[in-house]
VOGU-3710 file (C-alpha; in Angstrom, 3 decimals, decimal comma):
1> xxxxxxxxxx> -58,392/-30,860/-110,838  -54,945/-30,326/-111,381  -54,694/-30,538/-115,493  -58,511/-29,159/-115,232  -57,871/-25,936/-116,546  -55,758/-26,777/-119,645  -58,412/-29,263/-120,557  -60,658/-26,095/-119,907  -58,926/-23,743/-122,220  -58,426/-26,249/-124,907
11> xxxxxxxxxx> -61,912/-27,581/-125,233  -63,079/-24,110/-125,342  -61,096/-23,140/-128,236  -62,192/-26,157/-130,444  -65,695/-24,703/-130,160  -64,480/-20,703/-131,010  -64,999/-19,890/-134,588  -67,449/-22,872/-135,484  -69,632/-21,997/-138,319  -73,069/-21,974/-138,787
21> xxxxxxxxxx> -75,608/-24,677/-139,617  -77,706/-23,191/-141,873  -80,031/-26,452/-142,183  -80,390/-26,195/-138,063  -83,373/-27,631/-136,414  -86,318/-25,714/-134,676  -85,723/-26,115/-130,875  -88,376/-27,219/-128,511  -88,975/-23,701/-127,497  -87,410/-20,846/-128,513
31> xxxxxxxxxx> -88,119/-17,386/-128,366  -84,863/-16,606/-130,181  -84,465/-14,969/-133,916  -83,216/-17,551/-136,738  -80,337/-16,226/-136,835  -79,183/-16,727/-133,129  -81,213/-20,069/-133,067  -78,669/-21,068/-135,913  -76,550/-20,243/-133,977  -76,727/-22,235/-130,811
41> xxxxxxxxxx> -77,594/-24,811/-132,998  -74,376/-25,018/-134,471  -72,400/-25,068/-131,074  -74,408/-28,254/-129,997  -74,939/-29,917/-133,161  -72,312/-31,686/-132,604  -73,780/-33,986/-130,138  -77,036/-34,100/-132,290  -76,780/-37,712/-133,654  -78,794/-41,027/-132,371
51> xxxxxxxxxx> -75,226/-42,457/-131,748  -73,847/-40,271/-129,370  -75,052/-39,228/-126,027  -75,692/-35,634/-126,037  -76,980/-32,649/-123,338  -79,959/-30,507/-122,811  -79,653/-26,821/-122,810  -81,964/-23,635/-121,727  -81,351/-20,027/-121,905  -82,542/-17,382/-119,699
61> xxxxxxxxxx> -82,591/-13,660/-121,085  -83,986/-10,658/-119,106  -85,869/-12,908/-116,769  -87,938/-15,283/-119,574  -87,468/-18,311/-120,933  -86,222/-18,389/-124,363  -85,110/-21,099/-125,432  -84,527/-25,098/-124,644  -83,585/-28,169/-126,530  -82,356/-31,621/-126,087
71> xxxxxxxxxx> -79,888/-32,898/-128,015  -78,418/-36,524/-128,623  -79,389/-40,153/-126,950  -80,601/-40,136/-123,576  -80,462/-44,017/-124,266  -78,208/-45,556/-126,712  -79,394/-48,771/-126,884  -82,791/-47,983/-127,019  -82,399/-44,515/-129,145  -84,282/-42,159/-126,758
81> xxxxxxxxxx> -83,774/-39,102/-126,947  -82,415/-36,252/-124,441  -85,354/-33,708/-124,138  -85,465/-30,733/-121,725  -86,991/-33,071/-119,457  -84,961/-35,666/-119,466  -83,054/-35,515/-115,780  -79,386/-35,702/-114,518  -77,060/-36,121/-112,163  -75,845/-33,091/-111,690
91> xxxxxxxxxx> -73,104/-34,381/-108,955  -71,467/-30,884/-107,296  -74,400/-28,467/-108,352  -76,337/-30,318/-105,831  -74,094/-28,339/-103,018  -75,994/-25,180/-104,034  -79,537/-26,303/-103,031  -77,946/-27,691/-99,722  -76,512/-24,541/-99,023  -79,633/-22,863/-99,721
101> xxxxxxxxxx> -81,494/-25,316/-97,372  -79,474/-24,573/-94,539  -79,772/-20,625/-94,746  -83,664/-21,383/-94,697  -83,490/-23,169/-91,889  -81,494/-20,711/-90,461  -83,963/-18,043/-91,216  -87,147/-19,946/-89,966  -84,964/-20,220/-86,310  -84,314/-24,009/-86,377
111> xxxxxxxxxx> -81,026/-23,963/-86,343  -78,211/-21,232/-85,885  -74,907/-21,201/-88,063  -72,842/-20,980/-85,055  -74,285/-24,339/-83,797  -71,441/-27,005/-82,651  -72,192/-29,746/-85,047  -72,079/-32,241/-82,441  -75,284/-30,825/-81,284  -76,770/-32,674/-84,722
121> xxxxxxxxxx> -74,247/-35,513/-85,101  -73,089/-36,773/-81,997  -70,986/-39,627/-83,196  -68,665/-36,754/-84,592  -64,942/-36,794/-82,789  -65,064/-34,243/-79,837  -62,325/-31,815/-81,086  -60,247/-29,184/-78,780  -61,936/-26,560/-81,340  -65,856/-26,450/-82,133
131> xxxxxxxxxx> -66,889/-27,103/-85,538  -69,967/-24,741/-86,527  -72,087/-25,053/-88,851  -70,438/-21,996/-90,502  -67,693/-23,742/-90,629  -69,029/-26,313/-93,005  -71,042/-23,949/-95,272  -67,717/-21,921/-95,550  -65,210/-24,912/-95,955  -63,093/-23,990/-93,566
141> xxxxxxxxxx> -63,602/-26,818/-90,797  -60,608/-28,661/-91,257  -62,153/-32,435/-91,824  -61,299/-34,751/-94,264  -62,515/-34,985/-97,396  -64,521/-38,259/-97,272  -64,071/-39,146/-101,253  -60,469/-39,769/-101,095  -60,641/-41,324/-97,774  -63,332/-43,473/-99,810
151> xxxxxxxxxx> -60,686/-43,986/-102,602  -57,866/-44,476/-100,366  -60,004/-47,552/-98,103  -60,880/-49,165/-101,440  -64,736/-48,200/-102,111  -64,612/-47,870/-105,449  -66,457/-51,175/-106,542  -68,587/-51,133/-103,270  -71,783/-48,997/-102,668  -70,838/-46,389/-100,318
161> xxxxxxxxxx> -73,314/-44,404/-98,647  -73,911/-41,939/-95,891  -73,795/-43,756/-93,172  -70,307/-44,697/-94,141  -68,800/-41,764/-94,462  -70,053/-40,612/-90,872  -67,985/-43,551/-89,967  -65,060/-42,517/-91,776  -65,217/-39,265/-90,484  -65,565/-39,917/-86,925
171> xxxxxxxxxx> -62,112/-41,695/-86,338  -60,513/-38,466/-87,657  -58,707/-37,957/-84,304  -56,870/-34,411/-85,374  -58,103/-31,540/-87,257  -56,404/-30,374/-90,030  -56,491/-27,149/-88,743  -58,275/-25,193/-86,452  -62,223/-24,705/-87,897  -62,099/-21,035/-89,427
181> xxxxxxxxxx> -58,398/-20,856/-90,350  -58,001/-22,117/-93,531  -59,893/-23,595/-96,144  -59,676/-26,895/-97,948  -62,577/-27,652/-100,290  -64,315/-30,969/-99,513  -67,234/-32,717/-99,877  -67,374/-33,687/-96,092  -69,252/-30,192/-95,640  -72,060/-30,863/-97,452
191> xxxxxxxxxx> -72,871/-34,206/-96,407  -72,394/-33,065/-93,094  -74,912/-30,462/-93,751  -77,325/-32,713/-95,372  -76,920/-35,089/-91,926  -77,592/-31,419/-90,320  -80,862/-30,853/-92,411  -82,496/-34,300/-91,939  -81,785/-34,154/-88,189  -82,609/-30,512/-87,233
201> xxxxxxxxxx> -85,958/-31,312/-89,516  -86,762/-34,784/-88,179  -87,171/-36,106/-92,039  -84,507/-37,547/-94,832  -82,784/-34,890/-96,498  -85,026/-36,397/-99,585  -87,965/-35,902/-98,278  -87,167/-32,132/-96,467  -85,642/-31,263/-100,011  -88,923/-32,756/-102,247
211> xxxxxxxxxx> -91,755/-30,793/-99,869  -89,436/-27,869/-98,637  -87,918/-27,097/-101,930  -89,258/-28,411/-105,011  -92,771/-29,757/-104,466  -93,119/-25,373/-103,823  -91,458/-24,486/-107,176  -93,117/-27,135/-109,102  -89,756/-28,649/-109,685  -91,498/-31,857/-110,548
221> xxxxxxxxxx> -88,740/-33,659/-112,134  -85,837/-32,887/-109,465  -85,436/-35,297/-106,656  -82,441/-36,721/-104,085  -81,354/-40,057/-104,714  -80,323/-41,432/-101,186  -80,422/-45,109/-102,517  -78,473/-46,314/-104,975  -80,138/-48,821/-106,494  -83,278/-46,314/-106,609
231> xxxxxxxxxx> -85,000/-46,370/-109,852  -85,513/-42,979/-111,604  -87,706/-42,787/-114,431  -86,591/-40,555/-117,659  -83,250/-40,309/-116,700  -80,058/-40,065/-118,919  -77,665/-43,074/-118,904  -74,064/-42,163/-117,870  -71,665/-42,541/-120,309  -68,041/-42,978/-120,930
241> xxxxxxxxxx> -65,722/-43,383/-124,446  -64,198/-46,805/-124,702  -60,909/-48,028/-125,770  -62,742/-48,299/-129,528  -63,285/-44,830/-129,463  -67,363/-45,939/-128,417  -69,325/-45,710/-125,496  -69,814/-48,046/-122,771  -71,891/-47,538/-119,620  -70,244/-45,517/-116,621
251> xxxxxxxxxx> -71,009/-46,473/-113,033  -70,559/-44,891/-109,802  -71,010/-46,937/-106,542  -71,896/-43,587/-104,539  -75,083/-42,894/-102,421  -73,761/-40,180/-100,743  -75,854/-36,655/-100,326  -75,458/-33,632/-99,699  -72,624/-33,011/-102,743  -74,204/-35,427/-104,895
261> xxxxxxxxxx> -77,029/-37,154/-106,518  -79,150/-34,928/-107,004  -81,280/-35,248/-110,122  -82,793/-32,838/-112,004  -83,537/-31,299/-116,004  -83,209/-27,851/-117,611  -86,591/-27,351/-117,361  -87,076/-27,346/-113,519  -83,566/-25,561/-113,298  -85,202/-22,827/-114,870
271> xxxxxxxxxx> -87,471/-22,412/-112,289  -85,175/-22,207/-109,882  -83,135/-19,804/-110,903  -86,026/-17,140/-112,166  -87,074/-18,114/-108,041  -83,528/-16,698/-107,210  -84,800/-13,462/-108,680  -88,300/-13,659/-107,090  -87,891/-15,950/-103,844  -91,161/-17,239/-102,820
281> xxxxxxxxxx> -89,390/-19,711/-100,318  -87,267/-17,288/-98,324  -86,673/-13,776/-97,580  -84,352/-11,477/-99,748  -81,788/-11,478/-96,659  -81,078/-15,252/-97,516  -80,786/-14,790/-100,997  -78,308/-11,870/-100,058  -76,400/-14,516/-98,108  -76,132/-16,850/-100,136
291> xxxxxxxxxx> -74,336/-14,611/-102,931  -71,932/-13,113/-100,535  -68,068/-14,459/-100,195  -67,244/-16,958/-97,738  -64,616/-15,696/-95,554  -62,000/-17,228/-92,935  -62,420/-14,403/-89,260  -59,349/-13,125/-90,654  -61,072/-11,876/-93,577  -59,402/-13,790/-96,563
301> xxxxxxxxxx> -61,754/-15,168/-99,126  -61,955/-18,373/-101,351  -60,427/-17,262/-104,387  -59,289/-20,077/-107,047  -58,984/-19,986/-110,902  -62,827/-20,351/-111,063  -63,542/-16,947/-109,043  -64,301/-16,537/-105,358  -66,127/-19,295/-103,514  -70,086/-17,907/-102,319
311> xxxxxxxxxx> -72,057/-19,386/-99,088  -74,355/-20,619/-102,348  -71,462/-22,721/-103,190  -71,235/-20,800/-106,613  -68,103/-19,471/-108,238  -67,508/-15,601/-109,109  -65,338/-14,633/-111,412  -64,461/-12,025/-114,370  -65,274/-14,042/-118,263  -63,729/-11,668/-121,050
321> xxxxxxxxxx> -64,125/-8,327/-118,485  -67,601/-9,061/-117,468  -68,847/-10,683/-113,998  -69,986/-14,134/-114,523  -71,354/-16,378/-111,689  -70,662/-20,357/-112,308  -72,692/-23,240/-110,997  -71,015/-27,223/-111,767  -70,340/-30,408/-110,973  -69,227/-33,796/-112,548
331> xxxxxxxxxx> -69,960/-37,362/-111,945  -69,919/-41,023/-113,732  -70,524/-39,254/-117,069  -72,848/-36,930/-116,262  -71,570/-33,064/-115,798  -73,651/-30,209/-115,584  -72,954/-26,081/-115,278  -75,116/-23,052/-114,713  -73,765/-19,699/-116,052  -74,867/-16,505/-114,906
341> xxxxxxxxxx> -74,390/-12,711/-116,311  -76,327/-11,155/-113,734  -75,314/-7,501/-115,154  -76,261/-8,647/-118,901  -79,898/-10,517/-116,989  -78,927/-13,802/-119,083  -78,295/-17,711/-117,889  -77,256/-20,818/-119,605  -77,404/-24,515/-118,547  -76,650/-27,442/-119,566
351> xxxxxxxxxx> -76,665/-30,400/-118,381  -75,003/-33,882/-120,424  -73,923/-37,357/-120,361  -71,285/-37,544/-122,776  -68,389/-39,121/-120,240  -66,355/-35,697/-120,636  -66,026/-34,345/-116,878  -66,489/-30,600/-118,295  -69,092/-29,654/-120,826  -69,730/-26,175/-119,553
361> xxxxxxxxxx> -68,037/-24,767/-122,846  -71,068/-25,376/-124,975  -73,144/-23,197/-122,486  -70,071/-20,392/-122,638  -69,925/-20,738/-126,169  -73,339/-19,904/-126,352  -73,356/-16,993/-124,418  -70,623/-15,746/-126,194  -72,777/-16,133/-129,395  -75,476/-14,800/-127,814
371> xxxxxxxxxx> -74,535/-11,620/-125,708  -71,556/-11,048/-129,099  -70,162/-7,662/-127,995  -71,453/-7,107/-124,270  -67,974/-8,771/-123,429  -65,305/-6,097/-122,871  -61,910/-8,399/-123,803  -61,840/-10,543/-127,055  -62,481/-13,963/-126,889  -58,723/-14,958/-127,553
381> xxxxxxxxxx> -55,307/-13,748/-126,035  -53,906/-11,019/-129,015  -50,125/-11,969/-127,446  -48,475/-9,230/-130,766  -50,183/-7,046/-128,658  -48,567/-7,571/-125,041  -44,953/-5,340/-124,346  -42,546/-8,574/-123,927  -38,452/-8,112/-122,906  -36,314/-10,285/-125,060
391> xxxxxxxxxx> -34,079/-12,512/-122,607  -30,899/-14,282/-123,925  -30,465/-18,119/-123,013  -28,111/-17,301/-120,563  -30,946/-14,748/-118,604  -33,656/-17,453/-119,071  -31,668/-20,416/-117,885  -32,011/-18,332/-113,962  -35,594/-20,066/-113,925  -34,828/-23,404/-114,909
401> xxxxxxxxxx> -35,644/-26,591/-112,964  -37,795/-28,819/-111,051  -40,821/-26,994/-108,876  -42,747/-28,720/-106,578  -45,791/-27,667/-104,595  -46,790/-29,780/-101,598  -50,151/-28,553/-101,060  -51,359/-30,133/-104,209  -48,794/-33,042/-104,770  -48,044/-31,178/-108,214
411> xxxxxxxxxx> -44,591/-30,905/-109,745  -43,308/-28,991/-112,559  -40,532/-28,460/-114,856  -39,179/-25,332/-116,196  -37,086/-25,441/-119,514  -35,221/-23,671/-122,473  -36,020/-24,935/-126,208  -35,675/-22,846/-129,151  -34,516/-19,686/-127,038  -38,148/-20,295/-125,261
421> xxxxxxxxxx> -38,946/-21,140/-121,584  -41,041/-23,461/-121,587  -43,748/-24,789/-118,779  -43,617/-28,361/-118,749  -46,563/-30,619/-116,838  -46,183/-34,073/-115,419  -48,200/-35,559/-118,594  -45,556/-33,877/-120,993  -47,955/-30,865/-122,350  -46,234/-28,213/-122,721
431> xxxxxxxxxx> -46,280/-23,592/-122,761  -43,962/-21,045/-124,044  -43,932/-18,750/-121,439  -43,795/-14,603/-122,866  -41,041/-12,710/-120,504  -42,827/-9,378/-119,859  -39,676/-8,430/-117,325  -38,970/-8,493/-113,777  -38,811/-12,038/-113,633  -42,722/-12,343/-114,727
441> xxxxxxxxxx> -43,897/-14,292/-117,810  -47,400/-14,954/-119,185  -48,343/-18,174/-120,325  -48,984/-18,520/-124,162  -52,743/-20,297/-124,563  -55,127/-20,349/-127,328  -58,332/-19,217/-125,060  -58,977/-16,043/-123,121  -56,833/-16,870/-119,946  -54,770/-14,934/-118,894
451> xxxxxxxxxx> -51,882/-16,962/-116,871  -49,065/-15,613/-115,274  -45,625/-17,565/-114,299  -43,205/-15,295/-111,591  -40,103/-16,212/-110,576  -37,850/-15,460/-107,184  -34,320/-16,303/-107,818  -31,580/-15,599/-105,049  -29,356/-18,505/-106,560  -28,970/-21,418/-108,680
461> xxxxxxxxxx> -30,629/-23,670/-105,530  -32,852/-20,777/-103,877  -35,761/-19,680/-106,223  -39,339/-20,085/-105,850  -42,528/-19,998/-108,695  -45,503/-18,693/-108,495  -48,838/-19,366/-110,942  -51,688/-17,679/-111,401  -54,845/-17,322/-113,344  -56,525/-14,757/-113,808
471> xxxxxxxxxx> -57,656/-12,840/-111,115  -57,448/-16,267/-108,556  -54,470/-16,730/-105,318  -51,135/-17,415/-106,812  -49,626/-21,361/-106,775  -46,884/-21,244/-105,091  -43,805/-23,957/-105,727  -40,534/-24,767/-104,388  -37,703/-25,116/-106,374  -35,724/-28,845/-105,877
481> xxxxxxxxxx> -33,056/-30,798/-107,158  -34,375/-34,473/-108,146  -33,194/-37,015/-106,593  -32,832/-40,680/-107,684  -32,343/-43,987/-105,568  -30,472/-46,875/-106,422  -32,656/-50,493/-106,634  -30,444/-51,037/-103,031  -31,850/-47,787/-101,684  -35,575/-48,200/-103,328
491> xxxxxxxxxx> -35,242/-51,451/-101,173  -35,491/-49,703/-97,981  -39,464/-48,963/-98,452  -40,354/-52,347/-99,539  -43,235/-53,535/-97,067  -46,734/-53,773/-96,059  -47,938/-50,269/-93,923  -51,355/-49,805/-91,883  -53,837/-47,144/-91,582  -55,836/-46,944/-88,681
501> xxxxxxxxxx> -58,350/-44,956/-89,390  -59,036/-46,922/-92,604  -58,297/-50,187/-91,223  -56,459/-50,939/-94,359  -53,169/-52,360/-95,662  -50,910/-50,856/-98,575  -48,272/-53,504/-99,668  -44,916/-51,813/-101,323  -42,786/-53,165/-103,907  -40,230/-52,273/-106,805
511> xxxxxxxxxx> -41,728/-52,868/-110,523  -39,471/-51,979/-113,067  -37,464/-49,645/-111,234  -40,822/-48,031/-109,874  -41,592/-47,799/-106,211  -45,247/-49,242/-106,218  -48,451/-49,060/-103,853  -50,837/-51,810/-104,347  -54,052/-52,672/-102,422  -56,113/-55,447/-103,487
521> xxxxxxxxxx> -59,446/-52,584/-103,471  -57,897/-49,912/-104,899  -55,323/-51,051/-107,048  -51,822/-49,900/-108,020  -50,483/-46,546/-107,790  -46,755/-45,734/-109,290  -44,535/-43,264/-107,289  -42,127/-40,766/-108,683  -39,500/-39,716/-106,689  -39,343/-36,363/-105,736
531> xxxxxxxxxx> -36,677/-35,391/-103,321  -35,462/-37,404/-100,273  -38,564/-38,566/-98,780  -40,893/-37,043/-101,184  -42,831/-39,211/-103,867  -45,578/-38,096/-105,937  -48,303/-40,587/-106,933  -50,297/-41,204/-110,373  -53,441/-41,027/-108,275  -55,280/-37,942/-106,945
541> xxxxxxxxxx> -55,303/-39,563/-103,014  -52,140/-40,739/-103,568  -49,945/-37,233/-105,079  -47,957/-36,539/-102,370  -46,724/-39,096/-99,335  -43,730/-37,414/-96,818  -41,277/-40,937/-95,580  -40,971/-40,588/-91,792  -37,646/-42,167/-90,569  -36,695/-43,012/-87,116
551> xxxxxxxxxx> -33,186/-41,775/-85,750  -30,904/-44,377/-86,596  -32,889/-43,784/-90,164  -34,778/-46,961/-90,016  -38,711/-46,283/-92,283  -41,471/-45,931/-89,535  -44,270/-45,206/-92,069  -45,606/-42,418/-94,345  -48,228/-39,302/-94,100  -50,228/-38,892/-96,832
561> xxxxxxxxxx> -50,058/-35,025/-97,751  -53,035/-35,084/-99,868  -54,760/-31,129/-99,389  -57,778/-32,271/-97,852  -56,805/-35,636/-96,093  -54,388/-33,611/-93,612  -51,104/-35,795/-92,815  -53,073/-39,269/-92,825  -50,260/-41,933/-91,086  -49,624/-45,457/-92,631
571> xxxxx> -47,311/-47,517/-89,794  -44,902/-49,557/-91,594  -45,687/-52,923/-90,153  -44,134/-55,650/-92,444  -40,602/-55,479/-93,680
//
């Protein structure tokens, strides 16, 4: 996710300012006037064409229905067409319902949130701290996340299921940290969780979700895909742009739960969400629950540029001054989002298969057309506006440099061009940076961001950065001094190194002047050095590795410092 919200803010802003079609299409259904029909037509006609893939989109107003549409190829070769029920994949929304699942099991007495895990999933590592199920449903338990263990052991061609994970997971032999301290956002929760729900109710989680869930709501068209081979019928084909600029077929080998595959169409996301207002399946309490914070026991709360993190795995946040509540998720082509202005009683989703792995700014577009001047801060930055400090060269060259942050395996250069700082990212996009004094800048963008750079500077070598968006936790990054190794001294890491708990084999080597990872599963990754014993990777799993040395300075192997894969050791066993 880390050049997610740039692609974010840029998408958006192709979509501000797009005129109207006045030849636009009836929808399906719509109780909307012509004029905001038009409209929302406009925003999506774009993907109307029987050569593109496209997305399905309803809209929720004051508790009714008012309007859905399909739009674009649900089938390319074949030329059928997305309608609002057509299903999806819609990948990470699925951790809502899960959530939601185990509060009512909670409620009916079945199980308890401060449950050991173990108690459902024996095969678990026995840790010095419990694991709860709190812990889960608040991701703070401290287990690896199982997709980049997946990446990391080569799975990416191989169907990978449940049962593999489990097995993944139990030869973690050390926490991250202790369950309750600390968060680190995985997808191990919620397949736990999933394990925990077809356990505790003595059925698949398919089965407990289909006759618990949506038989109830007459959610017809929504259904768990444990199997990957499983055939669902009216589905959208995943899709991905080629190198031609076309579209080819996108495949995931995943048959994981829990996180994932969960299928489902506007139409029966509808009903759910109008049962969110009126629960028939579970008391108020739960529904209480479920939109409250999660929170570590020392009180601090999920907070990251999306908003704060919910026990209904939702995101709340502030959208141009007014609370908005965000539902989404992205997978093999397919990427759906659910937005909610609970104050203004309207929702938008959409779900697509276009290949892009964000296509929630069509919905936000729309409710920006639609709700038009509920929103309290214009739909663009007005920097003429914002009280700046004019800085000479000599006062902005303080904050130059390199900035690393180990958390996230991201680094970052900070520069001076054309009397500008400038915020420079590993793919070479770059932001003037506004001084407003005190050391504190704000990030020029063309959306409604607001994105704040701060600086700490004791001395040329001892200054820190901190970034921030909106109202989300500050970044924080370490200023360092690059560092460069001679072919002689890149020599050194040359070698094959082991993981245990992946039983697999990384073999190094130098490719034009390159330190390289390769792994006959998972391919090549190319390392950038850092700073002494620091490289960053060109794959997620792969951003950040620490080099251990022995005393007499001799390679021993490498942790991988990857957020949620918590210091994973390769033993250098081949030099």
């Amino acid at each position: 996710m880390r050049n997610f919200y740039i692609q974010y803010i840029v998408l958006v802003c192709l979509f501000v300012g797009m005129s109207i079609n006045l030849n636009a299409q009836k929808s399906d259904f719509s109780k909307l006037s012509d004029i905001q029909e038009k409209e929302i037509y406009s925003i999506f006609s774009i993907l109307d064409s029987v050569h593109k893939p496209g997305a399905a989109v309803a809209i929720i107003s004051k508790g009714e229905l008012v309007y859905k549409k399909g739009f674009g190829m649900a089938n390319l070769e074949y030329q059928i067409p997305i309608t609002p029920q057509t299903k999806f994949q819609i990948a990470a929304m699925s951790r809502h319902f899960t959530a939601f699942a185990i509060l009512m099991l909670e409620e009916e007495g079945v199980i308890n949130l401060t449950d050991d895990i173990k108690k459902f999933i024996p095969e678990l590592i026995e840790y010095d701290k419990k694991i709860t199920i709190e812990h889960l449903l608040s991701q703070s338990d401290g287990l690896c996340g199982y997709i980049p263990l997946k990446e990391l052991g080569g799975w990416d061609t191989t169907v990978f299921n449940q049962k593999h994970a489990i097995q993944l997971l139990s030869k973690q032999k050390k926490l991250g940290f202790d369950p309750g301290s600390d968060f680190a956002y995985t997808d191990t929760s919620m397949l736990l969780l999933a394990e925990v729900i077809a356990r505790a109710s003595d059925m698949s989680f398919a089965k407990f979700m289909k006759e618990r869930l949506f038989e109830p709501l007459k959610m017809n068209n929504t259904l768990i895909r444990e199997d990957f081979g499983q055939i669902i019928s009216d589905a959208a084909i995943s899709y991905e742009v080629n190198e031609n600029g076309g579209y080819k077929k996108s495949t995931m080998f995943l048959s994981t739960i829990g996180a994932t595959n969960m299928f489902s169409t506007v139409e029966d996301l509808v009903k759910w969400e109008l049962h969110l207002k009126k629960p028939v399946l579970v008391s108020q309490k739960v529904i209480t629950r479920l939109h409250s914070f999660i929170k570590l026991k020392n009180g601090k709360e999920y907070n990251v540029p999306w908003g704060k993190l919910t026990y209904g795995q939702q995101y709340v946040h502030k959208e141009r001054g007014i609370n908005t509540a965000y539902l989404g998720g992205s997978m093999a082509g397919h990427a759906s989002s659910i937005f909610k202005f609970d104050e203004q009683d309207f929702i938008v989703i959409v779900l697509s298969n276009t290949g892009e792995t964000y296509t929630g700014y069509y919905g936000m577009q729309s409710a920006y057309s639609f709700l038009k001047d509920k929103f309290t801060e214009p739909i663009t930055v007005d920097f003429t506006k914002i009280p700046t400090k004019k800085l000479t060269v000599k006062e902005l060259n303080r904050y130059t440099g390199s900035y690393w942050d180990e958390k996230y395996g991201l680094s970052r250069k900070i520069e001076v061009k054309n009397d500008t700082l400038r915020y420079i990212r590993t793919n070479g996009y770059e932001s003037s940076l506004i001084p407003l004094g005190n050391d504190n800048f704000q990030m020029k963008v063309t959306g409604d961001d607001k994105i704040y750079v701060s600086f700490e500077v004791k001395n040329t070598t001892d200054k820190k950065m901190t970034f921030t968006i909106g109202e989300a936790d500050p970044f924080l990054m370490e200023y360092y001094v690059p560092s460069k190794y001679t072919d002689k001294e890149y020599n050194q890491f040359v070698g094959a190194y082991y993981c245990e708990m992946l039983d697999v084999v990384y073999h190094v080597d130098i490719e034009d002047n390159k330190l390289v990872f390769d792994n006959v599963r998972s391919g090549k990754t190319i390392f950038s050095h850092i700073k002494e014993n620091t490289f960053s990777g060109n794959h997620e799993f792969l951003s950040n590795i620490q080099i251990i040395k022995d005393t007499s300075g001799r390679i021993t192997g490498f942790f991988v410092k990857y957020e949620t894969l918590h210091d994973l050791w390769f033993k250098k066993i081949v030099e």
